[in-house]
C-alpha positions as CSV (number, residue, x, y, z in Angstrom):
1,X,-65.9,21.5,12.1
2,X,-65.2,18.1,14.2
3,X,-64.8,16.1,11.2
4,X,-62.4,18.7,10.1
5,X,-60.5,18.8,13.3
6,X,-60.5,14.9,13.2
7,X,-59.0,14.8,9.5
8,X,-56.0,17.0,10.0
9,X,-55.0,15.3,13.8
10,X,-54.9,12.0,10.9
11,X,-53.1,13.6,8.6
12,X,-50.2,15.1,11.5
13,X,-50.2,11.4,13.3
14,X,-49.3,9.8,9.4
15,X,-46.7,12.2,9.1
16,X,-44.9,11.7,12.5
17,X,-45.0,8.3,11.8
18,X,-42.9,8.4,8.5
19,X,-40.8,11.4,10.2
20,X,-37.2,10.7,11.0
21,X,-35.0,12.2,13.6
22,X,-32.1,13.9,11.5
23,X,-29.2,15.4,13.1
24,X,-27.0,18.6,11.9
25,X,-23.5,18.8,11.6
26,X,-23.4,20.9,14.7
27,X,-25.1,18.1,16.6
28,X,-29.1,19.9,16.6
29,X,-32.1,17.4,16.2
30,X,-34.9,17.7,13.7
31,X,-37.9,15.3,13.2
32,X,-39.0,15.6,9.3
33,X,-40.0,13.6,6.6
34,X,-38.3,13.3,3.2
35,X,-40.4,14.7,0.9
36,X,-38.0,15.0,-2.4
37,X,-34.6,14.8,-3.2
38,X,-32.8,17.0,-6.3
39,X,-29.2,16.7,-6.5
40,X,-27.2,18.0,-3.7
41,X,-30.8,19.3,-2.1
42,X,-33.3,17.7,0.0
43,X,-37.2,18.8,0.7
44,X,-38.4,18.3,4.4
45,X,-41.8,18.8,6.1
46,X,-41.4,19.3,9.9
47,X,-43.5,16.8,11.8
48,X,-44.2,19.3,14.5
49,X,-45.9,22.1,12.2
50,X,-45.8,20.2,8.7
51,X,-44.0,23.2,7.5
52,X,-41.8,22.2,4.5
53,X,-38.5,23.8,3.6
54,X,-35.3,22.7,1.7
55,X,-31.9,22.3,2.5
56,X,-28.5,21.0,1.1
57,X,-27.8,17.4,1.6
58,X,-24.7,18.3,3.5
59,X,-26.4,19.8,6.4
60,X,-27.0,16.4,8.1
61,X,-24.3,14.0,9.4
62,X,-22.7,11.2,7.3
63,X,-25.7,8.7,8.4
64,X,-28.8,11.6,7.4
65,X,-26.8,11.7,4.5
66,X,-26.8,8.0,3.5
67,X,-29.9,7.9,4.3
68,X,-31.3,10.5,2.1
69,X,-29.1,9.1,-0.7
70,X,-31.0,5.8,-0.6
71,X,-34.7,7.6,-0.5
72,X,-34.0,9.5,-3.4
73,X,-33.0,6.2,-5.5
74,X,-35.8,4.1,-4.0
75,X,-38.3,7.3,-4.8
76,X,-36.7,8.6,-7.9
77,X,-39.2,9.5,-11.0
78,X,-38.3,9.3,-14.3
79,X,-39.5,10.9,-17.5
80,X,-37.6,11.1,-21.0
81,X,-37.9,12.0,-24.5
82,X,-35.8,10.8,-27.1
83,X,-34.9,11.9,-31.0
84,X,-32.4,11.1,-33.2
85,X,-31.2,11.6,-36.5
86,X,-29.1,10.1,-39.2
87,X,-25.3,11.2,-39.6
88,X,-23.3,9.7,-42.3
89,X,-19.4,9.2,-41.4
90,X,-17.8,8.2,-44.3
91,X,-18.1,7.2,-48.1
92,X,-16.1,4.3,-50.2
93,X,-16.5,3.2,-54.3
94,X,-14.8,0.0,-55.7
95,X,-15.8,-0.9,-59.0
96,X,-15.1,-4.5,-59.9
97,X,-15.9,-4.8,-63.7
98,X,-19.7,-3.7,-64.6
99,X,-20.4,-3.9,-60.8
100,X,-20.0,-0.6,-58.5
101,X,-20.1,-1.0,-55.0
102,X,-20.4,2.2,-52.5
103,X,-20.0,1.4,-49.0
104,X,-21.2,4.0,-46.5
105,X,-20.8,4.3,-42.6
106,X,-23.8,5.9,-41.0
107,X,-24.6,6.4,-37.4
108,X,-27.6,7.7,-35.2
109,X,-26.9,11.2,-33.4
110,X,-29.5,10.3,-30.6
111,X,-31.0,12.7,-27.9
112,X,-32.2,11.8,-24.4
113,X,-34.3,14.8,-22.9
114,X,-35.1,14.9,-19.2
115,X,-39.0,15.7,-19.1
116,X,-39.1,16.6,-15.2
117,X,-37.6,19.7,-13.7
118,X,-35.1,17.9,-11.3
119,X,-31.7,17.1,-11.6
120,X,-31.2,12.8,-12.4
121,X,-27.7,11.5,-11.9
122,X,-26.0,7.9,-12.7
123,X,-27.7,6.3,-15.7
124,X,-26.5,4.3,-18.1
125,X,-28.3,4.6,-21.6
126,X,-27.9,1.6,-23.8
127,X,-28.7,1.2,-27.6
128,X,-29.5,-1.0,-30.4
129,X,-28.6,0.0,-34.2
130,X,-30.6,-1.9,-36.8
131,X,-30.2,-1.9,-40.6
132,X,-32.2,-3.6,-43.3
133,X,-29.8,-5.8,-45.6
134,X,-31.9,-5.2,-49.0
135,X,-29.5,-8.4,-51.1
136,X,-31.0,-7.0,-54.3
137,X,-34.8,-8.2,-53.4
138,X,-35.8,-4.4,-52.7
139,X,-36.8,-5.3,-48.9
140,X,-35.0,-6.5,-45.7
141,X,-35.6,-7.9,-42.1
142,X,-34.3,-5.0,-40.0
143,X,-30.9,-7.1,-37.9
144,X,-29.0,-5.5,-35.2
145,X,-26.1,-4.4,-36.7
146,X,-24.4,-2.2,-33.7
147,X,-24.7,-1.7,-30.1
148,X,-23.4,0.5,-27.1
149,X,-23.8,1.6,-24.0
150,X,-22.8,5.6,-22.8
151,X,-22.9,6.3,-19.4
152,X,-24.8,9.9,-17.9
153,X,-22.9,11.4,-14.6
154,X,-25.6,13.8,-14.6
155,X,-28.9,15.3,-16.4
156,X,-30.2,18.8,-15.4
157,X,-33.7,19.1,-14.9
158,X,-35.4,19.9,-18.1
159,X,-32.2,19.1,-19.5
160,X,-30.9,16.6,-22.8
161,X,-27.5,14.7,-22.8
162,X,-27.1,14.0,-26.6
163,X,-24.2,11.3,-27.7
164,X,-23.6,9.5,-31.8
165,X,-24.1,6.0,-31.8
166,X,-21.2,3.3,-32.6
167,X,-20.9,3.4,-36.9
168,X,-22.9,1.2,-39.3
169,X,-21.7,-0.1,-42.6
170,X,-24.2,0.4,-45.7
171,X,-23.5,-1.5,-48.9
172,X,-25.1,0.0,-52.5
173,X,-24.2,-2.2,-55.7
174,X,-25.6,-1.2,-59.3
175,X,-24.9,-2.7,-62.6
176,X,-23.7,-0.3,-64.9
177,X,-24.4,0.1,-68.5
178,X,-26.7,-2.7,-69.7
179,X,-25.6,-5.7,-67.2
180,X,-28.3,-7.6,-65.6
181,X,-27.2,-10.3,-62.3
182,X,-27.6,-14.2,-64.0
183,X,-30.3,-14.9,-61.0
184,X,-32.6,-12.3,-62.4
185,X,-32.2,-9.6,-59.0
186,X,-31.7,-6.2,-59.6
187,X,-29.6,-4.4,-61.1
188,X,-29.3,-2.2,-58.0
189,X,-30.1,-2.7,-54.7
190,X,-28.9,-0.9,-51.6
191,X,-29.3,-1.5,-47.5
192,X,-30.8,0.9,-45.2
193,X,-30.6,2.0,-41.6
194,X,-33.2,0.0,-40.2
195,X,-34.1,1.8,-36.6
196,X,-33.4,2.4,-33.3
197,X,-34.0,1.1,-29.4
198,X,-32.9,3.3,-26.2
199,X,-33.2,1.5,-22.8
200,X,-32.5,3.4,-19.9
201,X,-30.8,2.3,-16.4
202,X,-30.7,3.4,-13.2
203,X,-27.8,3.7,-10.4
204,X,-29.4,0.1,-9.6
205,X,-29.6,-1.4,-12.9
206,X,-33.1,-1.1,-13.2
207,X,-34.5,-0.4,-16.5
208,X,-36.5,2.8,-16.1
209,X,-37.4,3.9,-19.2
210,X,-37.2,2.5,-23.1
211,X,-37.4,3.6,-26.4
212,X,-38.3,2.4,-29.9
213,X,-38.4,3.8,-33.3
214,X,-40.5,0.6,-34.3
215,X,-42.1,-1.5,-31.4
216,X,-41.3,-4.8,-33.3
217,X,-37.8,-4.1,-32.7
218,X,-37.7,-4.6,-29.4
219,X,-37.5,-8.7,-28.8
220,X,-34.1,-7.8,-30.4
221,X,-33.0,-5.4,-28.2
222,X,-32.4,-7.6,-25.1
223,X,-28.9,-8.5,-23.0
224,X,-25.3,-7.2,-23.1
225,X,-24.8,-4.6,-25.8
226,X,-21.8,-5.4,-27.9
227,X,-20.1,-2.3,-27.2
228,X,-18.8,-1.0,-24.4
229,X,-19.3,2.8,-25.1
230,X,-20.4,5.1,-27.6
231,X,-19.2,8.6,-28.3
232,X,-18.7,10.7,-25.5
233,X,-22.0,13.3,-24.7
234,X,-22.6,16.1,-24.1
């Protein structure tokens, strides 16, 4: 029973000592600690009782709320899944004599899914595109060929912001008829898309999260993206 006694007068002396003294718009003074912040709503325990209750951000005064703001980015969690998919854009044929060339534009419709149950706001998501230049040999070195950067205001707990990536040019040549290229390649050869990277930021420019369709990708995936912006989310 002491040792009891003696383990919960610890635990109520460690919480007064993280507590702060927050004040109300109407001027009444609270000592709590910040326990969690989601959106526009804070969690509090009460150092006198270590009851726990939440309120809106906007009960407190300008400095609570400042305050607040910076414990929720220095404490924020993050957790995210991420799919995509291939969409094609457009299609082209030339032919110049026994040679046809189709060129195709392709992008990634990629999918960022909040795995946690609170509201994230103020990332910026940016992505590498790579394709696999075949050049008749019927392999390629997956190259970045694309990159962006789209910007999330907000993601709902549970929630997935979804956006297309900036376009990538595919080239497919084939001999027709009989023709064979003088240096012995293929008759046909055609590129591929050749991946994808995510890297997640948050408000602070931290990277907090990345993504990778193939690990080896992601030396490659480093720096400025070349884009400014992708398609707009959702």
């Amino acid at each position: 029973m002491k040792t009891h006694l003696m383990l919960s007068l610890c635990v109520l002396a460690a919480s007064a000592l993280s507590a702060r003294e927050f004040t109300d718009q109407q001027g009444r003074k609270l000592d709590a600690e910040v326990v969690a912040v989601a959106g526009d709503q804070v969690s509090l325990k009460r150092a006198a009782d270590g009851r726990a209750f939440t309120v809106p951000v906007a009960t407190f005064s300008a400095a609570d709320q400042g305050f607040i703001k910076e414990w929720g980015l220095a404490n924020q969690k993050y957790s995210f899944d991420v799919t995509y998919e291939k969409k094609k854009v457009d299609s082209t044929k030339k032919k110049f004599g026994a040679e046809l060339m189709t060129t195709e534009t392709w992008s990634y419709k990629i999918a960022l899914r909040n795995r946690l149950p609170v509201e994230i706001q103020n990332l910026r998501v940016d992505y590498w595109v790579f394709k696999k230049e075949d050049q008749g040999k019927g392999k390629g070195t997956a190259r970045v060929a694309a990159s962006g950067s789209n910007k999330v205001d907000s993601l709902k707990g549970s929630g997935t912001h979804s956006f297309d990536s900036l376009p990538v040019s595919l080239n497919k040549t084939q001999l027709e008829g009989n023709f064979i290229y003088i240096d012995g390649t293929r008759p046909r050869f055609a590129d591929a898309m050749g991946g994808l990277v995510v890297r997640v930021f948050d408000p602070k420019n931290r990277e907090v999260f990345s993504y990778a369709s193939d690990n080896n990708l992601l030396p490659a995936a480093a720096g400025q993206t070349r884009g400014s912006a992708s398609n707009a989310g959702n």
